[in-house]
PASEBA-1860 file (N, C-alpha, C; in nm, 3 decimals):
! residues 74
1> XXXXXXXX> -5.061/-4.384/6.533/-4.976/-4.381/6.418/-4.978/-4.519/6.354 ~ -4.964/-4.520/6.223/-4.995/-4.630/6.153/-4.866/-4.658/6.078 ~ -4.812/-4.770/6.105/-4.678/-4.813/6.017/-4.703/-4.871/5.837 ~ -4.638/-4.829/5.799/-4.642/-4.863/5.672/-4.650/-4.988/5.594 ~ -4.782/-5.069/5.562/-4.787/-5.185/5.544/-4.882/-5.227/5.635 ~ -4.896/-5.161/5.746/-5.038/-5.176/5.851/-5.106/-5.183/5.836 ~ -5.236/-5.241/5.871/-5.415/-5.282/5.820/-5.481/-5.317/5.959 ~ -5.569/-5.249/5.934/-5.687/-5.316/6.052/-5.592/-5.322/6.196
9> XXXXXXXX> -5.551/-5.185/6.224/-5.469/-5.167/6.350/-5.592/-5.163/6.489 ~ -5.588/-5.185/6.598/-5.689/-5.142/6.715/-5.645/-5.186/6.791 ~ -5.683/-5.101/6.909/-5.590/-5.093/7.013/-5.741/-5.091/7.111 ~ -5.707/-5.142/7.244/-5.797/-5.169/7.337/-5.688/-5.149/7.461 ~ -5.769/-5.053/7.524/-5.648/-5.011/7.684/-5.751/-5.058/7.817 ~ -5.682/-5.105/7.929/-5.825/-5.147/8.040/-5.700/-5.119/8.129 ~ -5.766/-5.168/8.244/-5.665/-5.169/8.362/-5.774/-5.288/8.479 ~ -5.648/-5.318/8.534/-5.683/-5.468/8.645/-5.648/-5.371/8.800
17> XXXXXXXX> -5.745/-5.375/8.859/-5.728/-5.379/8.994/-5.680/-5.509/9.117 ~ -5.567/-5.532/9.150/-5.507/-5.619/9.234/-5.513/-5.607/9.364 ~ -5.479/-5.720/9.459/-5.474/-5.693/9.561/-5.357/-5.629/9.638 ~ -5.358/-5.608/9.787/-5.185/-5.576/9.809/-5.131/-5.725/9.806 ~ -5.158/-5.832/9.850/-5.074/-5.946/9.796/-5.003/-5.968/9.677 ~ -5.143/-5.940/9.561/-5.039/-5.944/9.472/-4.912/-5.803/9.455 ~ -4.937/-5.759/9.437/-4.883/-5.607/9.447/-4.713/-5.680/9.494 ~ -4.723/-5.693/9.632/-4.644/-5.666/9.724/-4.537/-5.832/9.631
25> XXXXXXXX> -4.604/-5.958/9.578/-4.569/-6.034/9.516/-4.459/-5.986/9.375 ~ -4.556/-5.935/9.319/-4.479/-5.852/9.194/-4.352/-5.738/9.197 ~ -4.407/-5.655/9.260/-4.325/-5.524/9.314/-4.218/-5.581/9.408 ~ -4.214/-5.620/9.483/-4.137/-5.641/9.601/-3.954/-5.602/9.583 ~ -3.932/-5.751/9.482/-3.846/-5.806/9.433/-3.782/-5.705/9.323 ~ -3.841/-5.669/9.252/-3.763/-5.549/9.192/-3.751/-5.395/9.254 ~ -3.810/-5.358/9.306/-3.762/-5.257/9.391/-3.662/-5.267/9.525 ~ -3.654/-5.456/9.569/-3.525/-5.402/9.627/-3.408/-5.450/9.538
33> XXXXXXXX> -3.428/-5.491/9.406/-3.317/-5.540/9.347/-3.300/-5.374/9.261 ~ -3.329/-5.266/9.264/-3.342/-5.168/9.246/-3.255/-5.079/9.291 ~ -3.295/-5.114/9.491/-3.191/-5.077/9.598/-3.066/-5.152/9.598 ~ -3.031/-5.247/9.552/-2.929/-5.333/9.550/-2.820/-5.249/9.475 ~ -2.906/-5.236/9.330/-2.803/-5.148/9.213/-2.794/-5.031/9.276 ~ -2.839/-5.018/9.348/-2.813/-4.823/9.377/-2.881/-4.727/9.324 ~ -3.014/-4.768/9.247/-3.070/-4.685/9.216/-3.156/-4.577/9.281 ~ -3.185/-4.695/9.370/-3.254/-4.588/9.494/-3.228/-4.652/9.617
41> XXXXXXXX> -3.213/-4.523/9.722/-3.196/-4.617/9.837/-3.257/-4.676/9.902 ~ -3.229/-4.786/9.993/-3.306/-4.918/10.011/-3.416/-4.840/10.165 ~ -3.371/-4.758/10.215/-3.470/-4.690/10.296/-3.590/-4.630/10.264 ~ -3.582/-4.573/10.099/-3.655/-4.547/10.029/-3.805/-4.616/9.980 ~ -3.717/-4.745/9.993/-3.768/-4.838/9.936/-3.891/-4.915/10.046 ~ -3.826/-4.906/10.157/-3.827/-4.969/10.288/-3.981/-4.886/10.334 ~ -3.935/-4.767/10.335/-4.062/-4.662/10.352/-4.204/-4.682/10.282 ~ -4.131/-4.693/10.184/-4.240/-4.663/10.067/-4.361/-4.854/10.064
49> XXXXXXXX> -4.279/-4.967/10.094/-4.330/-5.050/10.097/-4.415/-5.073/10.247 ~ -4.406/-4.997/10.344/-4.446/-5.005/10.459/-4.554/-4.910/10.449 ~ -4.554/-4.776/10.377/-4.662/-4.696/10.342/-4.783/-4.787/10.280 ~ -4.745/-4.869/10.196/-4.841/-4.933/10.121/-4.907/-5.058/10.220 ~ -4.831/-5.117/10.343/-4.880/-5.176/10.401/-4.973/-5.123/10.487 ~ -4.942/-5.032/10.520/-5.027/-4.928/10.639/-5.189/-4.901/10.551 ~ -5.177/-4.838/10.444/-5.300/-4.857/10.352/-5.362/-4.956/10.341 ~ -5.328/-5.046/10.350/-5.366/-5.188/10.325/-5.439/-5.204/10.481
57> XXXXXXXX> -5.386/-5.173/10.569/-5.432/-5.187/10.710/-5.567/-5.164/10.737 ~ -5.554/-5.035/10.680/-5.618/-4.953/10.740/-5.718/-4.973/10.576 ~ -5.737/-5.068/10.489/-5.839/-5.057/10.425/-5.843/-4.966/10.285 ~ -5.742/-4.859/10.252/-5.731/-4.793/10.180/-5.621/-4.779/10.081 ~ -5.575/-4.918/10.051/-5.513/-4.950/10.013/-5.533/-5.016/9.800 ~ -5.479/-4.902/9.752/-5.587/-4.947/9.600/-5.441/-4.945/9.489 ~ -5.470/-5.028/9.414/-5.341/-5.034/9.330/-5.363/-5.095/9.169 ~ -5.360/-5.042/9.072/-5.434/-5.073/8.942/-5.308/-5.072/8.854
65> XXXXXXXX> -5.298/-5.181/8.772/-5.194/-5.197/8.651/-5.282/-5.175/8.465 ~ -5.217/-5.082/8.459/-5.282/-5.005/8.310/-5.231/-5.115/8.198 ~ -5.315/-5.129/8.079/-5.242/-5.230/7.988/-5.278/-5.163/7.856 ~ -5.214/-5.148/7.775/-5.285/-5.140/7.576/-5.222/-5.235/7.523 ~ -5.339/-5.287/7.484/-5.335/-5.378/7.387/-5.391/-5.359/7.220 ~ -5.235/-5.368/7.152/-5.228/-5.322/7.008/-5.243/-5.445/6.916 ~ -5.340/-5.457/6.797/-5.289/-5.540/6.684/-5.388/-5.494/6.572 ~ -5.311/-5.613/6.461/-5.350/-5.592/6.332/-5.295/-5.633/6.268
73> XX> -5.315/-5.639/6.117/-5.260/-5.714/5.985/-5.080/-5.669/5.919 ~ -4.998/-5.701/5.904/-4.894/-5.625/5.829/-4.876/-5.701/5.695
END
């Protein structure tokens, strides 16, 4: 969709494959400040970050951050 007054819009989407370091760097901290608020429970949380370590163990551990990147003239 093109806003009114827009020119020469393009958009370019990729995605970065990370490690679990970083992963576990980024993520960490907001999912238990997540469990903190109550959004989810911290066992939840607890699980789910130990799942990802076990992958990681065992080698099969894959985790990719999607990006689009939009611009152009207004």
């Amino acid at each position: 969709m093109t806003e009114p007054g827009s020119m020469n819009v393009k958009t370019e989407t990729f995605a970065i494959a990370t490690p679990h370091e970083f992963f576990v760097r980024v993520m960490a901290g907001s999912l238990m400040k997540a469990a903190e608020d109550g959004i989810v429970p911290r066992a939840e949380v607890d699980e789910w970050l130990e799942e990802q370590a076990s992958l990681h163990a065992s080698s099969d551990f894959f985790q990719m951050w999607f990006f689009v990147l939009v611009n152009g003239t207004v």
